[in-house]
C-alpha angles and dihedrals in degrees: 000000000000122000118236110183151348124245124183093326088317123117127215131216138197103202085181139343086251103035107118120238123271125189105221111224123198109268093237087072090037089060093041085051093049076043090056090039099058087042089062104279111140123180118206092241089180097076109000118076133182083222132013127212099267113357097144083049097047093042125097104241100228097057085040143059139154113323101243109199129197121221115185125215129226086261102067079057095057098060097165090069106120093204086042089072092042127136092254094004103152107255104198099230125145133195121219130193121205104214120192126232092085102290137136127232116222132169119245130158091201094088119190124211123260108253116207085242095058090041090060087048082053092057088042097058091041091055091047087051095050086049096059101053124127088019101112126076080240092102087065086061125122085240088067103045102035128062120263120227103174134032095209120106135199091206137278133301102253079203141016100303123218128209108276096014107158114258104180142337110242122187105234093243087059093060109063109237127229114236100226085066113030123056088210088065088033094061099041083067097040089051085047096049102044083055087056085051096048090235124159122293101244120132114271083221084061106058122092115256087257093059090045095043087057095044091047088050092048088051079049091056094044083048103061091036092067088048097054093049094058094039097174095048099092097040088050107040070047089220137135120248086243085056083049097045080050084060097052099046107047085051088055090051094045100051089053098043100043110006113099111181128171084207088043103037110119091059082048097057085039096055094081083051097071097105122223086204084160101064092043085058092043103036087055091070096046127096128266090260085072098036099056085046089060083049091069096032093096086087096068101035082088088058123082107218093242084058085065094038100055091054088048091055123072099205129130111180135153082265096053093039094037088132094059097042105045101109092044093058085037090074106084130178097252091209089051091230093131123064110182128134100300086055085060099029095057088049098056080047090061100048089040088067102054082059091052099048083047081051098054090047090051099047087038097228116180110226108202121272116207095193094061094064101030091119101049130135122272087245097055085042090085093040090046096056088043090054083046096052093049089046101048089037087052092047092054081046098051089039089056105042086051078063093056098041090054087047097049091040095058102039101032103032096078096099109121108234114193097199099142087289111050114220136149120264151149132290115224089226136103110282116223124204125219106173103233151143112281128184130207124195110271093231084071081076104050113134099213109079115231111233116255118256107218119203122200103245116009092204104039094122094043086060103035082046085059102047093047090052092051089048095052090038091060091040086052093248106181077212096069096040084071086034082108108018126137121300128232116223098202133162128273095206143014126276142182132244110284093010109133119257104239124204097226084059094055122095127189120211135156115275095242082064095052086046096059095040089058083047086054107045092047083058094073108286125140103234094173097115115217113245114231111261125237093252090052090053101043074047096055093038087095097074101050133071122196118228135267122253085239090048088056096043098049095039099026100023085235140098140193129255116275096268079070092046132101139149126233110231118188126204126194111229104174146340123277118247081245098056088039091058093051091038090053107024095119089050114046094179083052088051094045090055104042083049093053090056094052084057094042088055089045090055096041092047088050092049100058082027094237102171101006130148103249093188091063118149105263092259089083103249090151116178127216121226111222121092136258094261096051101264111143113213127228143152129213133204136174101272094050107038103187093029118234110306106006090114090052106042087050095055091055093047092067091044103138123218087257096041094051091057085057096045113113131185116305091003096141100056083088138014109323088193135323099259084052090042085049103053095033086060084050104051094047092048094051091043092052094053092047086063097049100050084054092051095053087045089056088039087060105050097048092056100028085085085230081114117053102207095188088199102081091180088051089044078051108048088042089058092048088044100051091040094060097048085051086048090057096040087051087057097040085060103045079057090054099043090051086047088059096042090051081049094053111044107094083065089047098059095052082093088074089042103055148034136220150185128217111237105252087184105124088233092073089049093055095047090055091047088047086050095055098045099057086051096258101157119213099138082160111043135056137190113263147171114235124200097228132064105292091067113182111032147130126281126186120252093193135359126297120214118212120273091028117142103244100198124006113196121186119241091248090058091056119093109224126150084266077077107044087048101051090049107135087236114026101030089076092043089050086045084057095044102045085210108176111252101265088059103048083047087052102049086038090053094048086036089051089046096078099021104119098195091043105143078219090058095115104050087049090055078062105052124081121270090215126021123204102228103138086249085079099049129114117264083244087061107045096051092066087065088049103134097033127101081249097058100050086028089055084044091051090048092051099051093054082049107054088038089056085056089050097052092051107024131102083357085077088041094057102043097035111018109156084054100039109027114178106224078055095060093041126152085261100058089040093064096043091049092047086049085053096052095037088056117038116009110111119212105228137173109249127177079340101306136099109250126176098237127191105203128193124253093345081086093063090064112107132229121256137164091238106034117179091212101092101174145020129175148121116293108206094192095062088028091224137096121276147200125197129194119221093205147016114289117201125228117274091022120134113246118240135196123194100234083189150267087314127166115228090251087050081052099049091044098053104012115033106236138069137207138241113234091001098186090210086061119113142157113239113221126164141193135221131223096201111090119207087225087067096053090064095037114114106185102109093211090044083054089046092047095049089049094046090053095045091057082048092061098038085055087051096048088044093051080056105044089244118135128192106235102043115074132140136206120196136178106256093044152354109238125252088225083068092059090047098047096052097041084063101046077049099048112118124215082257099062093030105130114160081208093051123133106243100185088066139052116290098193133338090253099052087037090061094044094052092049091043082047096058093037090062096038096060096040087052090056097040078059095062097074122086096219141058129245094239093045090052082052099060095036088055098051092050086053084047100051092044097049092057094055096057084042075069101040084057097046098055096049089051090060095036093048114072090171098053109134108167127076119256099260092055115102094005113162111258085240094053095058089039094061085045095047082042094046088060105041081054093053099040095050087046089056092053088053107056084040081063093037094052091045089064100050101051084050084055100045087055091046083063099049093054084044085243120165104271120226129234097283112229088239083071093054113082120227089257102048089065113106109241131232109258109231116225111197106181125179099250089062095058100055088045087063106043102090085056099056086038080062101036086060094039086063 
């Protein structure tokens, strides 16, 4: 015999060029099966083989790959072996390949190397087996045109196979019997029940069929008790009651026949005293053929029948191995972002176990209990923890062999058996695995569990069966004398030579019944089943699935090639009612709105039917799919990176309660806005590397040799599996990352559009020594002037990778309230106060201000004298904003500030004045230090909790649309502040942080600046129910019916998340949300329909009211203001102009001044910062009118469409003709503003 090749530390051998091909099975089956044989087994050799000629060759390659064959070892037979059940302990199994070309497979560890010459012989073999493909009337097999259901195989037809051709010959003790049909399983659990009642020793066999009837009801009882109570077990171990009453069997089985316990062991010596009564009656009228096979059936009785099993069948699976791979499905993606195997197969574990916990209690087994011998002699001590050791050893074995009988129940019981009550169930023969493509009914999937029909006594038959046989056996009934005769494994469909014997193709009657059927068909029936066509099958395609690749490797231990291959991937897209209400249970108004934007998200998913159930019933009851807690489901490929609708669903994820006012139909098939667009990228991107990270940890401890996986075919199926999950996530990110660099390069390019100097003030080159000396970290980026609009700023020295941290600061340089309260001289006066923490940070930053010897000295020289928030502006400026949300927001703003000083001011003074002088924390100071916080303190989550922070040199980064800073946040780890980019910035880029989704007014109010075509800037407007007729009406039932019909339309406007009083106008649109609120304020009685569809128009008349409506409201409004548009225009030009020319001035004295030592807003000339402040409000107001104008077009332009009557258009009406604002100068306004213009001269 001359040896060819080596495979996987397997040698094969050609005995001769003609020899036929033999697969070569593990003695230790060999000799099971010789056992079998001699105990009455008989296989059909004539037409069933353990191998064929040339089954590899003949078979389609992608139904079937390489025959992987499972050879057991002496240890699984010794189950009480305590190191045999062992987390690593070897487990002597072997796996063996049958390879075509006439060779044999044969195990050797002496393993040869590969010669080129018998390489080339290799790729020889492998071509001539490519070219013969498709060339066997294999591809006309059942196995082809039906769907498989199982991958595990008997053997091959030697020759062309019939319906109902005979297999084997298997005595009746060999197959395991179900106990709803046979009264042997039935009375293992009733024994075991009644010893769980308590209930008298006397033999189950014994007991008349009433008192077992009512047992057997009562088990029944206990049964479903335990079901209800774990409503959601079956659904999710997605198996039958008859899969679960399996379980439970065959662990039954398996505790008496193989458990030995001290603490157990009267169930252990009364586990040879179950009587098999049956088989005695039935075996006595047998011929001598069975009863010389009972004879030698002692040797088995030893053995449970899933110890047998579980030789017979060659799986290795997370479920079999469980002890192996513990640590690797330990490791789970903490943001649940990642659902692969460990995610189900943790859950079947848990649930499992609940199974497991309901099985100890039934078989009554006694765990040990230390306390009960704690005070034992020293001499009991060593016996004790003997005893200890047995019992806690048995409990993992009987834990993980509930695992593998789980495992071998769902995937093996699927035999068809015909004994008076059909059921699926095992064959006692050697299982065979192809790896394949196997399919399950859909319905196995539905999400909606099917209640559970109960019947009265689950083993009723069993026992009446029983009852009827020994009847007939006493009255000498030929019947009962075949009661328990041998039974026929014989085929359910026709198959061709060398096709593979499936399991799901195999059916198991009594040989009587094969009998007749042979009678039958000799008799002139045709038994040459019809194979399904291929119409019937593409026909019937629509009810199966095929299974996932998790679902194979957890169940089979084998996946699919990566075309078959794809990752779950899980976004949160709200909270849940139920985290809402935990998150928000101290604020109810907090609770209300976050809720209203959960149901905002929900309507907005099912109207562009992101996650619905396409295959609804054609009543509509659609179903989302997304969970109950808010989790969207997806899955991505290679080919879709990020699946369907991951980028979408996303994006509406991080809708904001402002945003989603603004959203309009589609919007998320492309950006929302760029802050969404921003943090959605984000997300995804951090998400996705979560994932990663997970999968290269699993990766690692699969191949780092710290876990013995005994199962080299599952090690490596785990690896493949988890590869090419890291292979799609890698791709999934490089799409991410070029989405972000597409998002930020407008900021990118600023770098061509502007210049820019670097300060040479010596403040500037204190403030970066003091940095590094207190361990602040920016090796990339420096502080720099820039010529255009955004002034000081940070420009990149190098490039910067994404995900790089930008700027690390250490948690003692930021300034946090910590700080504010451990000062030498104001932290015991705080301590005395009990001031709340945004107090105590307001009075440190305006103390530190003029503290010369402040250790925060250099970051204040940094920081501006004066800033330009509209706080800050002259009463002249700010009424000329009078009518707008900045005017009455700035007010607002004011008032709480000058309260704040009242509250406080001279009453500190007085009690503490050489620490709070007045002149000290004066208004002026206030408002600087409420400028300071407003712009530039950052909420972030310290030692768990939300503290206002002031950090050093991250405050001199500018706002952009498209900022390349994507986080920041504190790293506990490092214990420090951190930046981080989303993207790659180029050197000599200027450096940009999103301050958020802000209106311009929102700007000019915290930070100082506003923006020109700010695309989050809006004009609120909002509408009333009550009528001034009303008010004067004096017809009681007029009055009731208005009310009545108010309520109506509040209720309507409540079922759609609209309110009455917050509305918003913006440039590019007037949203839809505007229309539907006021169709329903002008709906009349009439038109009134609580189903009506609000987004679009009810009737011609209310559709032209509410046009006509609008049109007056906004003119009204365009009227408000003193000034004209065009007037705004050329004032703001002249400012414009003038501003850039001290934006010279200042340049050039920048560059011109080494000793310069003050920031550039220090010292500035009143005038100068006028024409700034002025600059803005012009701007600003300018923004809110053509928000106005533009409103009124588009109304027009919808007027035209309906052929309504169009209004006089604003373009008609001269400049003087507009009615202007009254202004209403009253006393207290003016005292209000005196401490601004005091300060304003003063400067």
């Amino acid at each position: 015999m001359k040896r060819i090749n080596s495979i996987d530390g397997l040698n094969v051998f050609q005995e001769s060029t003609n020899s036929a091909i033999k697969i070569v099975v593990d003695e230790n089956l060999e000799i099971l099966v010789k056992e079998f044989e001699r105990e009455g087994l008989k296989f059909n050799s004539k037409v069933i083989s353990l191998s064929n000629n040339s089954s590899t060759i003949n078979t389609p390659q992608a139904t079937s790959p390489p025959l992987f064959l499972h050879s057991m070892s002496v240890d699984h037979f010794n189950t009480t072996s305590i190191t045999s059940i062992s987390k690593g302990a070897h487990r002597g199994s072997k796996e063996h390949l049958m390879v075509p070309n006439n060779t044999q497979l044969h195990l050797n560890q002496n393993i040869s190397p590969i010669t080129p010459s018998q390489q080339q012989q290799q790729q020889q073999q492998q071509q001539q087996q490519q070219n013969s493909l498709y060339k066997s009337p294999l591809s006309l097999s059942t196995a082809l045109a039906s769907h498989q259901t199982s991958p595990f195989i008997l053997g091959y037809a030697m020759d062309d196979m019939n319906k109902d051709d005979e297999l084997a010959i298997i005595p009746p003790y060999l197959v395991p019997s179900h106990p709803f049909s046979e009264f042997t399983s039935t009375t293992l659990l009733l024994k075991v029940y009644r010893q769980h009642l308590n209930q008298s020793e006397t033999l189950v066999e014994d007991e008349t069929q009433e008192i077992l009837l009512e047992n057997s009801k009562s088990l029944t009882q206990y049964i479903y008790r335990f079901v209800d109570s774990n409503p959601q077990l079956l659904q999710n171990l997605q198996i039958s009651l008859e899969q679960l009453i399996w379980m439970l069997y065959l662990m039954v089985d398996y505790f008496t026949k193989s458990i030995i316990d001290p603490l157990n062991i009267s169930q252990s010596i009364k586990k040879t005293s179950i009587s098999l009564k049956e088989d005695n009656i039935s075996t006595t009228n047998n011929n001598n053929s069975s009863s010389s096979s009972s004879q030698n059936r002692s040797k088995y009785s030893t053995l449970s029948f899933i110890e047998i099993l579980n030789n017979l069948i060659p799986i290795h699976t997370p479920f079999t191995d469980y002890d192996e791979i513990e640590s690797i499905f330990s490791e789970m993606d903490s943001t649940n972002s990642y659902q692969e195997i460990s995610n189900h197969f943790n859950e079947s574990l848990e649930l499992l176990t609940i199974f497991y916990d309901w099985l100890l209690e039934f078989i009554q087994f006694k765990k040990f209990n230390e306390s009960e011998d704690s005070n034992d002699s020293s001499s009991n001590k060593e016996l004790n923890d003997k005893i200890k050791n047995i019992n806690n050893l048995n409990q993992l074995k009987m834990k993980y062999m509930l695992l593998k009988v789980y495992n071998i129940v769902k995937t093996c019981a699927i035999v068809n058996i015909n004994n008076s009550n059909a059921y699926r169930g095992f064959i006692p023969l050697p299982h065979y695995m192809l790896q394949i493509n196997i399919h399950k009914p859909k319905d196995v999937n539905t999400t909606k569990q099917q209640p559970l029909k109960k019947l009265d006594n689950l083993f009723k038959k069993s026992i009446q069966l029983h009852f009827y046989r020994l009847k007939n056996a006493m009255n000498g009934s030929s019947s009962s004398r075949n009661s328990s005769t041998e039974i026929v494994a014989i085929l359910k469909n026709k198959i061709y030579k060398e096709s593979p014997i499936f399991l799901d193709n195999v059916e198991m009657i009594p040989i009587q019944e094969f009998n007749n059927r042979k009678q039958h068909s000799s008799a002139g029936s045709n038994r040459n089943s019809v194979l399904i066509s291929s119409e019937e099958y593409e026909d019937d395609l629509s009810n199966w699935d095929l299974i996932s690749n998790e679902e194979l490797l957890m169940y089979y231990g084998y996946s699919l090639n990566e075309d078959n291959d794809n990752l779950t991937f899980r976004i949160k897209v709200y909270k849940s009612e139920k985290e809402l209400m935990e998150l928000c249970k101290d604020d109810q108004e907090e609770f209300q709105r976050e809720m209203k934007l959960m149901k905002t998200k929900i309507k907005i998913l099912q109207s562009i039917g992101i996650g619905m159930n396409l295959s609804a019933s054609s009543e509509g009851n659609h179903k989302l799919c997304i969970s109950e807690d808010g989790y969207f489901v997806e899955t991505l490929t290679r080919d879709k990176q990020l699946g369907t609708n991951v980028l979408e669903v996303c994006r509406i994820s991080k809708l904001r309660e402002g945003e989603s006012y603004f959203y309009e139909e589609n919007q998320c098939l492309t950006m929302i806005n760029p802050r969404n667009e921003l943090e959605t990228l984000v997300s995804l991107s951090k998400n996705l590397l979560q994932v990663l990270n997970l999968i290269l940890k699993k990766v690692h401890l699969i191949n780092d040799g710290s876990i013995c996986i005994g199962s080299q075919m599952l090690s490596t199926e785990l690896e493949k599996y988890y590869k090419q999950h890291q292979s799609i996530v890698e791709q999934s990110l490089l799409h991410v990352s070029t989405l972000k660099s597409e998002f930020c390069r407008s900021a990118n390019s600023r770098a061509l559009q502007s210049s820019y100097v670097k300060p040479i003030a010596d403040i500037y080159r204190k403030f970066e020594n003091w940095l590094k000396s207190g361990g602040v970290i920016f090796p990339k980026i420096q502080i720099a002037n820039f010529n255009d609009s955004t002034g000081r700023g940070v420009i990149t020295t190098k490039r910067i990778e994404e995900g790089e941290a930008v700027i690390q600061v250490p948690k003692n340089y930021l300034i946090t309230v910590d700080v504010a309260k451990s000062h030498p001289v104001l932290g015991p006066i705080f301590a005395e106060l009990h001031f709340n923490d945004d107090t105590v940070l307001f009075l440190f930053l305006i103390y530190e201000k003029e503290n010369p010897n402040s250790f925060w000295r250099p970051f204040y020289e940094t920081l501006p004298s004066y800033f330009t928030t509209s706080i800050n502006y002259s009463a002249t400026e700010l009424l000329e904003l009078e009518g707008t949300n900045l005017f009455e927001e700035t007010l607002q703003v004011k008032q709480q500030l000058q309260s704040f000083r009242d509250y406080l001011f001279p009453e500190l003074s007085k009690q503490f004045p050489d620490v709070f002088p007045e002149t000290l924390y004066s208004w002026e100071n206030f408002l600087w230090a409420r400028s300071l916080l407003d712009s530039r303190a950052i909420q972030l989550k310290i030692d768990g909790q939300i503290k206002s922070c002031l950090v050093p040199m991250a405050d001199m980064i500018n706002h952009h649309q498209h900022a390349q800073i994507s986080e920041r946040f504190f790293d506990e780890e490092t214990n420090s502040f951190k930046m981080i980019s989303c993207c790659n910035i180029p050197v000599n880029n200027q450096v940009f942080l999103h301050y958020g989704a802000l209106q311009n007014w929102e700007l000019a109010l915290y930070y100082g600046f506003v923006i020109p075509n700010n695309i989050y800037d809006s004009y609120h407007i909002g509408f009333e129910l009550d009528s001034e007729e009303m008010e004067h009406e004096q017809d009681t039932e007029v009055k009731k019916e208005f009310e009545l019909l108010k309520k109506k339309k509040l209720k309507l406007l409540e079922d759609h998340n609209l309110s009455l009083d917050s509305h918003f106008l913006r440039k590019d649109r007037i949203p839809s949300k505007i229309f539907a609120a006021l169709r329903v304020v002008l709906l009349s009685d009439k038109e009134f329909n609580p189903h009506v569809d609000i987004f679009n128009p009810i009737t011609r008349r209310n559709e032209e009211i509410v046009l006509q409506t609008l049109y007056g409201l906004v003119l009204m409004l365009l009227k408000r203001f003193s000034s004209t548009y065009h007037e705004d225009k050329q004032l703001l030009e002249s400012l414009i102009e003038q501003q850039q020319q001290n934006q010279n001035i200042r340049s050039s004295e920048d560059l011109e001044d080494d000793e310069e030592d003050e920031d550039e807003n220090v010292d500035e000339p009143n005038d100068i910062r006028s024409t700034e402040q002025m600059s803005m409000v012009l701007q600003y107001r300018i923004e809110q009118k053509e928000i106005l104008s533009m409103s009124i077009e588009k109304i027009v332009d919808i007027m035209k469409e309906m052929s309504f009557e169009i209004p006089q258009s604003p373009s008609d009406v001269s400049d003087n003709d507009l009615d202007s604002q009254e202004e209403e100068e009253e006393e207290d306004d003016d005292e209000f503003y005196s401490d601004t213009n005091d300060s304003t001269d003063e400067n």
